[in-house]
N, C-alpha and C positions, 0 to 999 in steps of 0.2 A: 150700782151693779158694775158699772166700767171698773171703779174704782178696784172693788172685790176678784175681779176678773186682773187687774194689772198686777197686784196685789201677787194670785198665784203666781204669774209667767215667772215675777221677780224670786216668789220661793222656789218653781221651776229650776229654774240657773242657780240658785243657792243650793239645791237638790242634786243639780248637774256637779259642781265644784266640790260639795261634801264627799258624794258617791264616792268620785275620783280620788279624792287625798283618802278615803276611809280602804278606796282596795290599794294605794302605790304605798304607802304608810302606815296601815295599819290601824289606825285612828280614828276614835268614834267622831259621828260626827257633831255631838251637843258644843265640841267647844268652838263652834264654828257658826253654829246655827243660833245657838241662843245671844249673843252680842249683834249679828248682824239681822235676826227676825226683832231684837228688842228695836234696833233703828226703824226697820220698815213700819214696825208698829207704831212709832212714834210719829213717822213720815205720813201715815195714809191714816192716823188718828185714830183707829182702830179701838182703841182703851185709854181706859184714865191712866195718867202716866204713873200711877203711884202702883198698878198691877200689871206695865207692860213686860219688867222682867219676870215675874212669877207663869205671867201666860207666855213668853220666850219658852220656859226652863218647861214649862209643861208642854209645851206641845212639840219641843225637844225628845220629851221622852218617849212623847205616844209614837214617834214616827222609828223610833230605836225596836217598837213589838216588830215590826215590819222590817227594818229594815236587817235586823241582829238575826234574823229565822234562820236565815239560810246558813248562815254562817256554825251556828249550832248545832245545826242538823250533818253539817258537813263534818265539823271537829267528833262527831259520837258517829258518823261512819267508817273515820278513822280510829276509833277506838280510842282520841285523845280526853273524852271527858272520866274523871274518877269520878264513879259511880260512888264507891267506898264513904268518902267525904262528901259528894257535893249534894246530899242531902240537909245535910247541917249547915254547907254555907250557902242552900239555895234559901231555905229555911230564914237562914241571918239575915241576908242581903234584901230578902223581902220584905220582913218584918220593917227594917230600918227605911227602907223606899215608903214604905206605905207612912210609915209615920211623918217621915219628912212634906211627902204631901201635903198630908192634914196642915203641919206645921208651916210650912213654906208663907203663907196668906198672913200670918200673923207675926213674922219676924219683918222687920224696919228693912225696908227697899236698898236703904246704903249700906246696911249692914251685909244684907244679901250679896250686895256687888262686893264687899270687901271677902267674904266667902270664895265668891265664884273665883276672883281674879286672883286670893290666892291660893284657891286649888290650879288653877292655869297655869302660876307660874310654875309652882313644882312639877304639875308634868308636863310642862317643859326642860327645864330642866332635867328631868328623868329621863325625857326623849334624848338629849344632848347626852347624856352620859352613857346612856343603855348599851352605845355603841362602844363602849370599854369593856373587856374580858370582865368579869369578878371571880373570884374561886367558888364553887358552890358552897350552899350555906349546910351546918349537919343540920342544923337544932331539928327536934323530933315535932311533929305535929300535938297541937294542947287537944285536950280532950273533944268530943262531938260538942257539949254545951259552950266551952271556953271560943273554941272556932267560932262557933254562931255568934257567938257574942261580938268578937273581933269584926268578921262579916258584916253582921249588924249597923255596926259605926261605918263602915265603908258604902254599905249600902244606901245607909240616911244622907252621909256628903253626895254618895255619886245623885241620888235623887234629889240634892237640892240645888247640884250644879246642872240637873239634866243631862248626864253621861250616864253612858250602858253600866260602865264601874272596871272595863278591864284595867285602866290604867293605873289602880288602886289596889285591885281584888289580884294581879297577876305579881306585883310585887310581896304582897305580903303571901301568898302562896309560896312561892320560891323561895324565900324566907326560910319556911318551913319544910323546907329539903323537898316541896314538889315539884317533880319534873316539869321543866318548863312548858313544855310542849302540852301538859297535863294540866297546868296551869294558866294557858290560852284558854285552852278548851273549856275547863271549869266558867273561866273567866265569861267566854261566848253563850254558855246555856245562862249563866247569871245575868248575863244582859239583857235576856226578855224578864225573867223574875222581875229585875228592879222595875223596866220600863211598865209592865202590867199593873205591879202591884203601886209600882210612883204614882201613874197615871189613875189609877183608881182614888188613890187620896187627892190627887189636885182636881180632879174630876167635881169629886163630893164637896170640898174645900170651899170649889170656886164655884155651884149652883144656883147657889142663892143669890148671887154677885153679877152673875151674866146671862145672856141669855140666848137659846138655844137660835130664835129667828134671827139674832146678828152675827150665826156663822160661828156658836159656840157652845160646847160642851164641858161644861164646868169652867176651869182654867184652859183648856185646849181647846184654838182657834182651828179649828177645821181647815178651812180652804188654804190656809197657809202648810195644813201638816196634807193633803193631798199634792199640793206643789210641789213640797219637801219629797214625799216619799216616793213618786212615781218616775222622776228620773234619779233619784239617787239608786234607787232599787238596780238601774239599765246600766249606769255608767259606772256603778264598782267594778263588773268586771274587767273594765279596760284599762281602769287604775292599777286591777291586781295584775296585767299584760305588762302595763309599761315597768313594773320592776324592772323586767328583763333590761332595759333599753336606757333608764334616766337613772342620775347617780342619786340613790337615794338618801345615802347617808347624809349629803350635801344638801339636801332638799329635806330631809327633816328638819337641819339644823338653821335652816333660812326657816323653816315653817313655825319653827319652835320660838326663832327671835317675833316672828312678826304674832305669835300668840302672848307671850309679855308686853308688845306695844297695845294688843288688844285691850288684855288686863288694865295695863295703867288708864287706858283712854275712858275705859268703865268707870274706872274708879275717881278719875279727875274729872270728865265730862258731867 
């Protein structure tokens, strides 16, 4: 029970540091969360080491239904979400989360890290560049089915890396001539889609596997996604305050180098 108990304070303060980089940057919190809950996991033995990244990436997501709400709710008070479209890519994005779930349990552990680390480095990278003008894009938008389809595949990466999926779902929007601002938005109500419909397959996936009296629900460790989400939920707003005050641009591009060391450390470790 200590253990269990030490276990939260430390997702606690992993909760506290996400919140804050997720409101001053922008940035969800799975690529933060899942490399350093796989360590704790490892540390307090929690799981066999052969399911400690799939139960990271999962409990990554479930803590994403909670913490992405608000933020959804905010961009469709604004008027930023297209309704028009974001039926077909809420549609995609789910379908491909939920599959990814089911799926997640049965692809090879290294293979997984060679996935996560290098969706990480790209957006990184993306982060690093984002801050260059581009010209808008024309191309026209592909049909309602073609979109879901696109979606889809975005949705299954962002669920099997444990991300909400803006970092994926907003570029390839803009792409296709949507307003950026329009393309947050879409992006922000896609975030719970993926996380619910993710979390429902690693859920089911991971049932048989574990068990509810050691603090777990399918693939998702509870008491570490309670840690996670009850100060990340308090401390974004203050991350979204210090925009005003910290140079961010300089502080993505340090946050971006130290998520490549991340990656590599996965992958070599």
């Amino acid at each position: 029970m200590h253990d269990v108990i030490l276990l939260m304070v430390y997702c606690a303060i992993l909760g506290s540091v996400v919140g804050f980089l997720a409101g001053l940057l922008g940035i969800g919190g799975g690529l933060i969360i899942v490399p350093v809950l796989s360590a704790l996991l490892v540390s307090f033995n929690v799981a066999d080491p052969s399911h400690v990244l799939v139960i990271a990436i999962a409990t990554s997501l479930a803590s994403i239904i909670f913490t992405s709400t608000s933020s959804a709710l905010a961009h469709h008070r604004n008027a930023n979400v297209p309704w028009e479209i974001a039926p077909w890519v809420m549609t995609g994005v789910g379908l491909g989360a939920l599959i990814s779930g089911f799926a997640a349990s049965f692809i090879p552990e290294q293979l997984l890290r060679f996935v996560f680390a290098g969706s990480v480095v790209f957006i990184a990278l993306r982060m690093v560049l984002s801050t260059r003008k581009k010209a808008a894009s024309e191309k026209p938008l592909p049909s309602g089915p073609i979109l879901g389809f696109l979606c889809a595949i975005m949705g299954a990466l962002s669920g099997l890396i444990g991300i909400g999926g803006g970092a994926l779902i907003v570029p390839l929007l803009h792409y296709f001539s949507v307003d950026i601002k329009k393309a947050i938005g879409c992006a922000a109500a896609c975030g719970i889609v993926i996380a619910l419909f993710g979390s429902v397959g690693y859920v089911s996936a991971g049932w048989q596997l574990t068990s509810f009296s050691d603090g777990f629900a399918g693939f998702v460790y509870l008491p570490a996604l309670v840690g996670i989400v009850v100060t990340s939920s308090l401390i974004a707003p203050i991350g979204a305050k210090a925009t005003h005050y910290l140079p961010v641009a300089t502080i993505k591009k340090v946050f971006a180098l130290l998520l490549v060391i991340i990656a590599l450390k996965m992958v070599f470790s």
